[in-house]
C-alpha positions in Angstrom: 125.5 -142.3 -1.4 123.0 -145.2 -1.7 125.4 -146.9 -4.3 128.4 -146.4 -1.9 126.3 -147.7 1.3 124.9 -150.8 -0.6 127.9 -151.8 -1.9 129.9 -151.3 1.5 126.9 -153.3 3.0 127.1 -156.3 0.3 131.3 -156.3 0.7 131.0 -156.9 4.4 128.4 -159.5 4.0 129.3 -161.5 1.1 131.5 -164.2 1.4 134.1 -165.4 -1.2 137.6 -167.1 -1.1 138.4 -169.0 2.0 134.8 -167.7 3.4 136.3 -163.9 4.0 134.3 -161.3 3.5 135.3 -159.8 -0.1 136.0 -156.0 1.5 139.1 -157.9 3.3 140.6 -157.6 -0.1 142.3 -154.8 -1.1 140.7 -154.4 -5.1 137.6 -154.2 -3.1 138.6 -151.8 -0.7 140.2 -149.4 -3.0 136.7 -149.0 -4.7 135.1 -148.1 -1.4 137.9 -145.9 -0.9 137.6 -143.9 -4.2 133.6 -143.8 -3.3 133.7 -142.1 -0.3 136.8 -139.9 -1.3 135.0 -138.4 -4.3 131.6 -138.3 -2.5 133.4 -135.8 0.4 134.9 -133.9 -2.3 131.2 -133.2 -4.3 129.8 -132.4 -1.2 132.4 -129.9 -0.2 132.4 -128.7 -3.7 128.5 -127.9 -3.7 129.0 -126.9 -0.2 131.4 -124.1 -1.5 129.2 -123.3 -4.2 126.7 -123.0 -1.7 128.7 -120.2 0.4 129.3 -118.2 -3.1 125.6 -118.0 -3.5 124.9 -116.6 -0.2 127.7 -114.3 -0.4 126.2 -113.6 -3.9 129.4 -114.4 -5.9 127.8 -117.7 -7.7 128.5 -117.5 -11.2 127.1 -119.6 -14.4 130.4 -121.5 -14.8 130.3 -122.8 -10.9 127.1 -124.2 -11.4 128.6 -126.3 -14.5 131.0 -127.4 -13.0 129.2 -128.5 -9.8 126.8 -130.7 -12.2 129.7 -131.9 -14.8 131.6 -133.2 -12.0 128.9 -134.7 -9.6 127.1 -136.4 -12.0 130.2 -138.5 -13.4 131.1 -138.7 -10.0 128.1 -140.1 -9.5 128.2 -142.5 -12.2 131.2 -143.7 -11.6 130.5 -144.4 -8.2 127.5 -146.8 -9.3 129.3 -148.4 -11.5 131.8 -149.4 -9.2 129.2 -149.8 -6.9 128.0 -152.8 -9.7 131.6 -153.9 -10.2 131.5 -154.6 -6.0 128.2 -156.6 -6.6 129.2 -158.7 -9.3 126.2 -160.3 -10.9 123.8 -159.1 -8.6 124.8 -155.2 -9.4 122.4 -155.8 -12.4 119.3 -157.6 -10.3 116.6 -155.6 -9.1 117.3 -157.2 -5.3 119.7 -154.0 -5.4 119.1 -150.5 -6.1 122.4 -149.9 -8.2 120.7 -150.1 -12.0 118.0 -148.1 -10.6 120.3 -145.4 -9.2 122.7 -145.9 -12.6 119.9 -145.9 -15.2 118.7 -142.4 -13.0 121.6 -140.6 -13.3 122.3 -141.8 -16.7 118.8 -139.8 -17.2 120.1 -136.4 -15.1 123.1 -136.7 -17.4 121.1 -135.9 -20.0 118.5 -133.2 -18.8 120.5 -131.5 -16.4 122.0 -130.0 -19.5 124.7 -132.8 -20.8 128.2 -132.9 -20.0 129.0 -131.3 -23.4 127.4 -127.7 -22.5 128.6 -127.7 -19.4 131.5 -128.1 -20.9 131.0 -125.0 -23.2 129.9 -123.2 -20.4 133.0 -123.7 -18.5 135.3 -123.1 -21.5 133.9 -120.0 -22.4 134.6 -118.7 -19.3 138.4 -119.7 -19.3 138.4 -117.8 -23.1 137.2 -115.2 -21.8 139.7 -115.0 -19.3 142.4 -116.1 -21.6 141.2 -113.3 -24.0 141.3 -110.3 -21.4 145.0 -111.6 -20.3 146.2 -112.0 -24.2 144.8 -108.0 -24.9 147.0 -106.6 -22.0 149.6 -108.7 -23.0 150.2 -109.0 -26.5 150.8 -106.1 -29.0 148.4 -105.0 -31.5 150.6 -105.2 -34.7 151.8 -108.6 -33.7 148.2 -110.0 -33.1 147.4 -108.2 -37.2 150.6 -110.2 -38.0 148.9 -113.6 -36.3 145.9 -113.2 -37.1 146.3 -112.8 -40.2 147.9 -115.7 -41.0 145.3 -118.0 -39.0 142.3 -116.3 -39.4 141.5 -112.9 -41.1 138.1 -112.4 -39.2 139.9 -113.5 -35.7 142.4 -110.8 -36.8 139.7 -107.4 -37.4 138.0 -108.6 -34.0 141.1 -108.3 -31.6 143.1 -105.8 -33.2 139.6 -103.9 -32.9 139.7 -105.0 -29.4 143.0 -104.2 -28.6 142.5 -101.0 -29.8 139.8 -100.1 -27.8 141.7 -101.1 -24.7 145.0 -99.1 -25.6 143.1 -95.9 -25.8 
């Protein structure tokens, strides 16, 4: 939010091109508009997230996805934030570096975007996998599997088994 309120503060105050303020044009405007947008959605998204915890419904996966997306979110948003300051988005007269080179840092240790990633998928296979078991017959899956992958094969005809019985 600080990148979003600097820059908004800087686009109203700086002067540029017949001595207008540069959020009267509409390349500025449209990054202030993206801003805001996407900061409203993370905070409705962790505010959702929120409500499954206390209902004690919060799974692995939301949390993921709450830190994969708000933290490029964030990013994003201090970069455009630097794009808005032009040359003084990189001086220390502005927080933006500070606030980039931060999150840039929580990219990392809040468990990189990669695992989250994993984390996210393995939830979608496992959904995937439940549906393809109810839906798919086990001689056609021996038949599948063992043209793409023998071991794949033994696992969910084993599986499929075990669910037919």
């Amino acid at each position: 939010m600080t990148c979003y309120d600097c820059a908004l503060q800087y686009s109203l105050l700086r002067k540029q091109f017949r001595d207008q303020p540069i959020a009267s044009h509409q390349l500025v405007q449209e990054k202030l508009t993206w801003m805001i947008n996407e900061i409203t959605k993370a905070q409705l998204l962790v505010l959702q997230v929120g409500r499954l915890k206390d209902a004690g419904k919060v799974q692995h996966q939301h949390i993921s996805m709450i830190k994969k997306n708000n933290v490029a979110m964030a990013l994003e948003c201090a970069r455009l934030a630097r794009d808005i300051l032009g040359a003084n988005g990189i001086a220390d007269d502005y927080p933006i570096m500070r606030h980039m080179m931060n999150l840039e840092s929580v990219k990392t240790y809040e468990g990189t975007d990669d695992i989250h990633t994993l984390i996210i998928g393995s939830n979608i296979f496992l959904l995937v996998q439940f549906r393809i078991k109810l839906v798919i017959p086990a001689p056609f899956i021996r038949a599948l599997g063992d043209v793409v992958n023998p071991l794949w094969a033994r696992l969910r005809v084993s599986a499929c088994a075990e669910n037919r019985d």
